[in-house]
PDB file as gemmi writes it, atoms N, CA and C in Angstrom:
CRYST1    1.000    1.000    1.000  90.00  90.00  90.00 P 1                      
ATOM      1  N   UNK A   1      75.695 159.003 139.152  1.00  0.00           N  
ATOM      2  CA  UNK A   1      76.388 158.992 140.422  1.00  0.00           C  
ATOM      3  C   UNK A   1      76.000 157.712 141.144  1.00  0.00           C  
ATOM      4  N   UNK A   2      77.158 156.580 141.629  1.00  0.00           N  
ATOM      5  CA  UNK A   2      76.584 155.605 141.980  1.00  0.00           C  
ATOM      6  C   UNK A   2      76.825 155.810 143.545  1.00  0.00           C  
ATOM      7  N   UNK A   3      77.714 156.384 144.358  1.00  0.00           N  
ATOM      8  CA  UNK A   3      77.647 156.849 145.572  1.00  0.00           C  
ATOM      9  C   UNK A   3      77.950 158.789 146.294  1.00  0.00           C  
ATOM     10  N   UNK A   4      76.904 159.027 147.016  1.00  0.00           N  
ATOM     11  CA  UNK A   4      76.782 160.294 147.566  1.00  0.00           C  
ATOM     12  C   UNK A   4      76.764 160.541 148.781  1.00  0.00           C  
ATOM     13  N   UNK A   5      77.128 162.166 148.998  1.00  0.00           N  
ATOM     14  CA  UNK A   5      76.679 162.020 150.226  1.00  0.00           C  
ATOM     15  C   UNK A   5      75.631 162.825 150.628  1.00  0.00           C  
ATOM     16  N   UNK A   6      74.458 162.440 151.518  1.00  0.00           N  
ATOM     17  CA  UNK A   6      73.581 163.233 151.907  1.00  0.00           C  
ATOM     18  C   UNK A   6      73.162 164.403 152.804  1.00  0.00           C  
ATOM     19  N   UNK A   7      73.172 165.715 152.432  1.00  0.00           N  
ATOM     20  CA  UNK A   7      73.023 166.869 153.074  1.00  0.00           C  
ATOM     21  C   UNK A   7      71.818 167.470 153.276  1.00  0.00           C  
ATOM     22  N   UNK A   8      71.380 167.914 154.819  1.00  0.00           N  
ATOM     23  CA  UNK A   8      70.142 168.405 154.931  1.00  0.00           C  
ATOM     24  C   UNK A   8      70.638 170.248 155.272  1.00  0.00           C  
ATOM     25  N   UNK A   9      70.046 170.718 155.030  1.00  0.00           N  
ATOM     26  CA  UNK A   9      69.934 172.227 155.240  1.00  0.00           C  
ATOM     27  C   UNK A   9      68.290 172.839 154.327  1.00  0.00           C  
ATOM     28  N   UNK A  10      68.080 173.015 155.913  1.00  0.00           N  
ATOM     29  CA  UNK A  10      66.822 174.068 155.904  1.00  0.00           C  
ATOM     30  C   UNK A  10      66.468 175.628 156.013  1.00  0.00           C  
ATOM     31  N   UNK A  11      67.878 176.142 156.195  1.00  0.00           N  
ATOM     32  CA  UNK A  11      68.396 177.802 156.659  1.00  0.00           C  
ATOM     33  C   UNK A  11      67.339 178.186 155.463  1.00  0.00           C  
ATOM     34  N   UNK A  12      66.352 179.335 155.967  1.00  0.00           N  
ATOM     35  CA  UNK A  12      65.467 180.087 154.780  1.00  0.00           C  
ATOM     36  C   UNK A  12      66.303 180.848 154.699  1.00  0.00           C  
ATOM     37  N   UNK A  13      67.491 181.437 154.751  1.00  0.00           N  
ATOM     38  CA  UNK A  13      68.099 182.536 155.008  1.00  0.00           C  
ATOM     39  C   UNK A  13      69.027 182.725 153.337  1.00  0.00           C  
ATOM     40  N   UNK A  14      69.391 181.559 153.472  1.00  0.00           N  
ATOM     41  CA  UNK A  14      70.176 180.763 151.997  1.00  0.00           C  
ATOM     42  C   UNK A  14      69.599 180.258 151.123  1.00  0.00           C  
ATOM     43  N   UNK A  15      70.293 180.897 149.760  1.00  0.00           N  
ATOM     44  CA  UNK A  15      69.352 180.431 148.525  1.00  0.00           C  
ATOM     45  C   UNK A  15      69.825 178.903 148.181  1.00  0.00           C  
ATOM     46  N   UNK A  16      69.537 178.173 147.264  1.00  0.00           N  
ATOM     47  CA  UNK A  16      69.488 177.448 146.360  1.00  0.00           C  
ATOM     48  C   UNK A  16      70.833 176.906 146.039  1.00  0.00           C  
ATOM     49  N   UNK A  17      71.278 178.164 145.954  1.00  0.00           N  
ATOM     50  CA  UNK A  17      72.841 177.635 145.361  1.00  0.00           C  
ATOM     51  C   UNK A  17      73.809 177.976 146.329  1.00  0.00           C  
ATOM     52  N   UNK A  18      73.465 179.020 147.265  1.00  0.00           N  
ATOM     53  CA  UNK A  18      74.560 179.135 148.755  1.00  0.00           C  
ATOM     54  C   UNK A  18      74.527 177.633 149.039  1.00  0.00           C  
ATOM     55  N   UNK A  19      73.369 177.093 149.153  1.00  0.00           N  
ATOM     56  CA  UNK A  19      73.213 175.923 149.705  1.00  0.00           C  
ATOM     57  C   UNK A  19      73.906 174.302 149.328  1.00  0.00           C  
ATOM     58  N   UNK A  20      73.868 174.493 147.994  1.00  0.00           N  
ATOM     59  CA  UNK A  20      75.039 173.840 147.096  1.00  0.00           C  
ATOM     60  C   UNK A  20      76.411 173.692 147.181  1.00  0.00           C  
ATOM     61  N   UNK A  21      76.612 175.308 147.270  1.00  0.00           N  
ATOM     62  CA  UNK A  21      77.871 175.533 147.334  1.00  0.00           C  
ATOM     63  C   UNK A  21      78.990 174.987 148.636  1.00  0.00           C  
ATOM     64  N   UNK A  22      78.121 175.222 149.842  1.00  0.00           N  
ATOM     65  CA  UNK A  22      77.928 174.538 151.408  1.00  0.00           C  
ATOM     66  C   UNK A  22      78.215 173.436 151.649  1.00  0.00           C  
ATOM     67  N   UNK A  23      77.053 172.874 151.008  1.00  0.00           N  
ATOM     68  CA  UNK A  23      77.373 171.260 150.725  1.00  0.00           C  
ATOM     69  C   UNK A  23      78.638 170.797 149.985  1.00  0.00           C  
ATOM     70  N   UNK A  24      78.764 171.290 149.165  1.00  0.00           N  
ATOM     71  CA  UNK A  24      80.108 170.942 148.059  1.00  0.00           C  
ATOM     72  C   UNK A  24      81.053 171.341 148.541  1.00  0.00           C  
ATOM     73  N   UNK A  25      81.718 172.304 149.106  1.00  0.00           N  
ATOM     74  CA  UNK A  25      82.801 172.732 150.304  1.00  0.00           C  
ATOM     75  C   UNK A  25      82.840 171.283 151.811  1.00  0.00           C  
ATOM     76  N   UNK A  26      81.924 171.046 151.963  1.00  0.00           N  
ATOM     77  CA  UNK A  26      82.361 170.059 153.083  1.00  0.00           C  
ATOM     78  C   UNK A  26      82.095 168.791 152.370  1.00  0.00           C  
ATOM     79  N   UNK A  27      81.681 167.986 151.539  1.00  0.00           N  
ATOM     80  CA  UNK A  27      82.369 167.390 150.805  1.00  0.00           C  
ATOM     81  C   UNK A  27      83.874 166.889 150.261  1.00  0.00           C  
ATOM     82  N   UNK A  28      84.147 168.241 149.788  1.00  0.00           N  
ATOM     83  CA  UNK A  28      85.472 168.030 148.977  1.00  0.00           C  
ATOM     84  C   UNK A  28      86.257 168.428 150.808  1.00  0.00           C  
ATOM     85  N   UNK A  29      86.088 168.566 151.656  1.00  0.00           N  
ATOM     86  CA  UNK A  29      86.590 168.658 152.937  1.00  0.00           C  
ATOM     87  C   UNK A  29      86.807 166.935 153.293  1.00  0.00           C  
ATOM     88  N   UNK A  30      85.645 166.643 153.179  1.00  0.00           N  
ATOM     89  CA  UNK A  30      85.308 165.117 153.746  1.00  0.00           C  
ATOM     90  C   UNK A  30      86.259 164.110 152.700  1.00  0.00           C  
ATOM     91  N   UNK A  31      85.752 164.116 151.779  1.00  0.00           N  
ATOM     92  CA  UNK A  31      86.712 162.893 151.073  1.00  0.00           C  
ATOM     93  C   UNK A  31      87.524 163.559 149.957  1.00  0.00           C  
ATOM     94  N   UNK A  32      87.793 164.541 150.319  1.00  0.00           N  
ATOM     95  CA  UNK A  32      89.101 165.014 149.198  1.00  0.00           C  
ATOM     96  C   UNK A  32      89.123 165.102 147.407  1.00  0.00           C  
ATOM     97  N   UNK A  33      87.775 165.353 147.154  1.00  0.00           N  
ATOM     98  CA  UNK A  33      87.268 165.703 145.885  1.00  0.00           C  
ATOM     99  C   UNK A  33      86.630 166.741 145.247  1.00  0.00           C  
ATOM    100  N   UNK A  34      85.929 167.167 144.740  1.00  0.00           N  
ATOM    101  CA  UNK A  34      85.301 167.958 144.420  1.00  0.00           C  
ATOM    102  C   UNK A  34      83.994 167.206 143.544  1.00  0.00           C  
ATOM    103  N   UNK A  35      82.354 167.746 144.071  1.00  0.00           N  
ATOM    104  CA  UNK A  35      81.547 167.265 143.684  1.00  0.00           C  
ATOM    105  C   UNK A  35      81.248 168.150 142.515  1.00  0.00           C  
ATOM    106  N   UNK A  36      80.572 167.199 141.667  1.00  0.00           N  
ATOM    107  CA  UNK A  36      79.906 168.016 139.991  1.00  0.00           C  
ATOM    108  C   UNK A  36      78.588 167.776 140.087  1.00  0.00           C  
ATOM    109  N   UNK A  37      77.586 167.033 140.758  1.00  0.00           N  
ATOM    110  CA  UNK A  37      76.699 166.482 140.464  1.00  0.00           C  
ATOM    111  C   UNK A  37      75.873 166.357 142.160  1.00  0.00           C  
ATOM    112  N   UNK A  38      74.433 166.982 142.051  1.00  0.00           N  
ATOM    113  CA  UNK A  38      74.056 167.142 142.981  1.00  0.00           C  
ATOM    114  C   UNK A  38      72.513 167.036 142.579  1.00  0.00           C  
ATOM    115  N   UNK A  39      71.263 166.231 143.413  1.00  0.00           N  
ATOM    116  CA  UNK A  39      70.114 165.565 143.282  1.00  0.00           C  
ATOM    117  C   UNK A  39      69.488 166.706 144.358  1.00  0.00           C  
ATOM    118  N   UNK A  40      68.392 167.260 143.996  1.00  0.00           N  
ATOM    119  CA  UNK A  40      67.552 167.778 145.234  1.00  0.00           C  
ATOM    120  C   UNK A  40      65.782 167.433 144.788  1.00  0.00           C  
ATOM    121  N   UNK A  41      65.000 167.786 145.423  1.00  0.00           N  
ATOM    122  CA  UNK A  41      63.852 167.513 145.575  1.00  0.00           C  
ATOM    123  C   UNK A  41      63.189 168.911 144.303  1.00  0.00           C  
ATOM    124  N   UNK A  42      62.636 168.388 143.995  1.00  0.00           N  
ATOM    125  CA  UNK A  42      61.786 169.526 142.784  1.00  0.00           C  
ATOM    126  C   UNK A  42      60.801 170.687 143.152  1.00  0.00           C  
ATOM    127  N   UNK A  43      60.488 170.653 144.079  1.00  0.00           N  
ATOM    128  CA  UNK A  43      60.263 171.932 144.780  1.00  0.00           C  
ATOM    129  C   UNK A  43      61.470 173.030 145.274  1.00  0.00           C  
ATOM    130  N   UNK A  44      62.859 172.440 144.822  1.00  0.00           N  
ATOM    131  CA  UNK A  44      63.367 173.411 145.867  1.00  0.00           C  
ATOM    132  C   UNK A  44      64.385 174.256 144.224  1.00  0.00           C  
ATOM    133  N   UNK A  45      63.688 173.812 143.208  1.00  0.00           N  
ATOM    134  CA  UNK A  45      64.125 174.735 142.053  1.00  0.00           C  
ATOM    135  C   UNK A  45      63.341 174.570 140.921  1.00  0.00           C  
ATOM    136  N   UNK A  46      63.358 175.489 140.199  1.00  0.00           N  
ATOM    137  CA  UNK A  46      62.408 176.169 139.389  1.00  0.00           C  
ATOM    138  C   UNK A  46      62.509 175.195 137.593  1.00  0.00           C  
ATOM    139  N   UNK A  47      63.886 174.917 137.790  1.00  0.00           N  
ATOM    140  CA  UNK A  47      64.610 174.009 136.317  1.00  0.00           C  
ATOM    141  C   UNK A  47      64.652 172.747 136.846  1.00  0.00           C  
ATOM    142  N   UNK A  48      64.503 171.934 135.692  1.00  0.00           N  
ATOM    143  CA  UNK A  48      64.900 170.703 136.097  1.00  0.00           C  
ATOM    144  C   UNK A  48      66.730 170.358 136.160  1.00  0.00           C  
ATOM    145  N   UNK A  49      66.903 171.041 135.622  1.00  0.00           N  
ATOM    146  CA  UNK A  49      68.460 170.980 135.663  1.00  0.00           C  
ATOM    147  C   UNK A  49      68.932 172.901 135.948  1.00  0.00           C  
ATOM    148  N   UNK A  50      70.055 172.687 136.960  1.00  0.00           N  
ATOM    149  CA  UNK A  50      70.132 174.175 136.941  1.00  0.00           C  
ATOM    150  C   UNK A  50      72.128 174.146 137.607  1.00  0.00           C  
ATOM    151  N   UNK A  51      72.932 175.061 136.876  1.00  0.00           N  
ATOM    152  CA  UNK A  51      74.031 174.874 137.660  1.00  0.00           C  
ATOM    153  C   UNK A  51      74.742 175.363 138.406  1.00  0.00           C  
ATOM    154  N   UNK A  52      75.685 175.174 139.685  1.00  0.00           N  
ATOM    155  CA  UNK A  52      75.756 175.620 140.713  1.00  0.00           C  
ATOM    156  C   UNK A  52      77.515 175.881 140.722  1.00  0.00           C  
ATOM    157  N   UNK A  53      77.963 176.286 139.533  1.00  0.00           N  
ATOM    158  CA  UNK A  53      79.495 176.976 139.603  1.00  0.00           C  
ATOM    159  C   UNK A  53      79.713 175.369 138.641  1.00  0.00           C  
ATOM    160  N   UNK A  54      80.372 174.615 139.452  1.00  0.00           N  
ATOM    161  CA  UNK A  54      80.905 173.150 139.145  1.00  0.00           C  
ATOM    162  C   UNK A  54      80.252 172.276 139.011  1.00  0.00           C  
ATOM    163  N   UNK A  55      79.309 172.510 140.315  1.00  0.00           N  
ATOM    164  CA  UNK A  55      78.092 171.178 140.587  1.00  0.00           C  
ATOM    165  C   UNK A  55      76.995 171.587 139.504  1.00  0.00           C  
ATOM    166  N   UNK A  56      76.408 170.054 138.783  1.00  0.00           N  
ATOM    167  CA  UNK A  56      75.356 170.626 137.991  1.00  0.00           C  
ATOM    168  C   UNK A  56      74.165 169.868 139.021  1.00  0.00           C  
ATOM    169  N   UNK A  57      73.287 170.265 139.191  1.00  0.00           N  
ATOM    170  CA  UNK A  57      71.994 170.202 140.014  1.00  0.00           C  
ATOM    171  C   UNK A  57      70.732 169.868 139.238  1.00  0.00           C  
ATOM    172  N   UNK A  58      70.340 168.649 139.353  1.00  0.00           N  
ATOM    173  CA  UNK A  58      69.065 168.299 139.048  1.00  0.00           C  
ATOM    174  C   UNK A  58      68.253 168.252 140.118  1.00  0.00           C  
ATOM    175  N   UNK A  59      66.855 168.219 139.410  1.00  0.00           N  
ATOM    176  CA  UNK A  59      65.719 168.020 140.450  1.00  0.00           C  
ATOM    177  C   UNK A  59      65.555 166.332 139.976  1.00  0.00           C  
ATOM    178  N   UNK A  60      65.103 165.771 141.266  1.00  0.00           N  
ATOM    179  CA  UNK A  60      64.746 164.477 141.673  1.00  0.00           C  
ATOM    180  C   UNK A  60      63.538 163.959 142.641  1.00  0.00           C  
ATOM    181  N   UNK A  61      62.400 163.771 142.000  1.00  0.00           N  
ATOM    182  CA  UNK A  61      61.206 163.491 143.273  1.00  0.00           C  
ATOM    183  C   UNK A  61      61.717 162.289 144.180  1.00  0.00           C  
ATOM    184  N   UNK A  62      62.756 161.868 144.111  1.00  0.00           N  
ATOM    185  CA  UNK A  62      62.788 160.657 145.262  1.00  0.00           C  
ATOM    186  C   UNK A  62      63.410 161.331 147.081  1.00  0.00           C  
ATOM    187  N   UNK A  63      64.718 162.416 145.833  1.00  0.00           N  
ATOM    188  CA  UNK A  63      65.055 162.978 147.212  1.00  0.00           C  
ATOM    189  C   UNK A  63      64.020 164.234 148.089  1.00  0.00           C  
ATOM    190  N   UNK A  64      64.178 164.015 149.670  1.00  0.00           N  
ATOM    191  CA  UNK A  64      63.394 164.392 149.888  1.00  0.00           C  
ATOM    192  C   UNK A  64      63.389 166.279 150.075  1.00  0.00           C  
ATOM    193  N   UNK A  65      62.428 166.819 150.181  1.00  0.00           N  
ATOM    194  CA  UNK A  65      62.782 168.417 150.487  1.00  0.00           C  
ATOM    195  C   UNK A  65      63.764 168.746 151.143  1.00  0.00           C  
ATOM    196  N   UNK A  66      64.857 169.912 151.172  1.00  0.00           N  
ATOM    197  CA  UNK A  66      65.769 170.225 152.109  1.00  0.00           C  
ATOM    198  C   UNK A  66      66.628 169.623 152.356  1.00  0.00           C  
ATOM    199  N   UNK A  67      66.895 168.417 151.034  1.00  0.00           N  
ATOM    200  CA  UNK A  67      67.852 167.738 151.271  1.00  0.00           C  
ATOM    201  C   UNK A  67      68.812 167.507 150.269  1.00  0.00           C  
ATOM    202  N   UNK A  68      70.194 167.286 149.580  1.00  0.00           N  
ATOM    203  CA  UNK A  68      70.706 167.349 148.443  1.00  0.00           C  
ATOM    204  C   UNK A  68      71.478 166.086 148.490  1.00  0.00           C  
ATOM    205  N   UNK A  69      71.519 165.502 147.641  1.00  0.00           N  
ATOM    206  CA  UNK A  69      71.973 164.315 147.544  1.00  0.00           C  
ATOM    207  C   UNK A  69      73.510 164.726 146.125  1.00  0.00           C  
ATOM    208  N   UNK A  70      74.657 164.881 147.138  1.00  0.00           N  
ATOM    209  CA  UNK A  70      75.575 165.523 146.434  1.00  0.00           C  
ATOM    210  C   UNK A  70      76.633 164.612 146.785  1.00  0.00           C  
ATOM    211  N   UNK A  71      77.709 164.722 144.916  1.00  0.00           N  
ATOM    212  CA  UNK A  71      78.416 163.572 144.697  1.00  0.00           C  
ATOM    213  C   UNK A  71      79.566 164.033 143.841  1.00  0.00           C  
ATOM    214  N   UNK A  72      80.015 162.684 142.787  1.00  0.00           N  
ATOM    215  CA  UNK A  72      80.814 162.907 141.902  1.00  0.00           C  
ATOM    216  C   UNK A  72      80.705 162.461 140.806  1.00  0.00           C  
ATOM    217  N   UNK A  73      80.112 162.677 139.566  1.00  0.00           N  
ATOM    218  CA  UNK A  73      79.486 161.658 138.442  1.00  0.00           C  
ATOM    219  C   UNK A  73      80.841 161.723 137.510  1.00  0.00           C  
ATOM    220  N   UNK A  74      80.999 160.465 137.320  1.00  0.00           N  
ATOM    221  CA  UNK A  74      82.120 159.725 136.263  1.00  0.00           C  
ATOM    222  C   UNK A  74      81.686 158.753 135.213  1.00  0.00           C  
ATOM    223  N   UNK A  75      82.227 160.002 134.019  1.00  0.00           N  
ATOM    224  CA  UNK A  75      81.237 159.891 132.898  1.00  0.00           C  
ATOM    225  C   UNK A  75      81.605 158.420 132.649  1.00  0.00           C  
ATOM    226  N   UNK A  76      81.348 157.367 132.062  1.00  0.00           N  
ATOM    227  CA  UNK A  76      81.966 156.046 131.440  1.00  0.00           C  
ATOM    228  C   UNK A  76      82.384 156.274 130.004  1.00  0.00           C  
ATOM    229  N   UNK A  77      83.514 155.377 130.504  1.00  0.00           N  
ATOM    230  CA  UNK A  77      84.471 155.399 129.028  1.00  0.00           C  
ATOM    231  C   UNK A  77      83.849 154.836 127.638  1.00  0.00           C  
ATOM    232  N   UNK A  78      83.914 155.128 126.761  1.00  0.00           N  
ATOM    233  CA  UNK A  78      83.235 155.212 125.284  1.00  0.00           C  
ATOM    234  C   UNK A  78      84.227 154.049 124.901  1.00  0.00           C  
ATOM    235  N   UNK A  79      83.415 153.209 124.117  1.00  0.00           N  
ATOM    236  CA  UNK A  79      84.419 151.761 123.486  1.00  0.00           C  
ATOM    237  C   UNK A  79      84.474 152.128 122.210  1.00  0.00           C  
ATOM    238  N   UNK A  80      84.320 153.430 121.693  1.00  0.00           N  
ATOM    239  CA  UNK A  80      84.537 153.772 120.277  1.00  0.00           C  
ATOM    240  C   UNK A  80      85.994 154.038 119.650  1.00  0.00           C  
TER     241      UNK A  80                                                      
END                                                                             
């Protein structure tokens, strides 16, 4: 993913993937897409990779806690 957008939500109330899902709804609100690909902090899931309906969700130590760094990853074309 070379550009995202960044979402904070701290609600204890919401799991993991409500929280995903949240984010990815106002997203595809905001610029008229639908995100697959979403970065969060490694404390805030148990897998390093885990998936969220559409969005696949990695953990990332750069991003910070409570925060998801959610996008659109476009695979590159194969010269085969």
């Amino acid at each position: 993913m070379e550009i995202g957008m960044l979402w904070f939500d701290n609600d204890p109330r919401l799991d993991l993937l409500s929280k995903v899902h949240k984010a990815a709804e106002y997203y595809k609100e905001k610029y008229g897409q639908e995100a697959n690909l979403c970065f969060v902090h490694p404390s805030m899931t148990p897998d390093e990779k885990t998936d969220a309906g559409e969005v696949v969700v990695y953990s990332n130590s750069t991003v910070l806690p409570h925060h998801f760094w959610i996008g659109v990853h476009r695979p590159e074309a194969s010269n085969s």
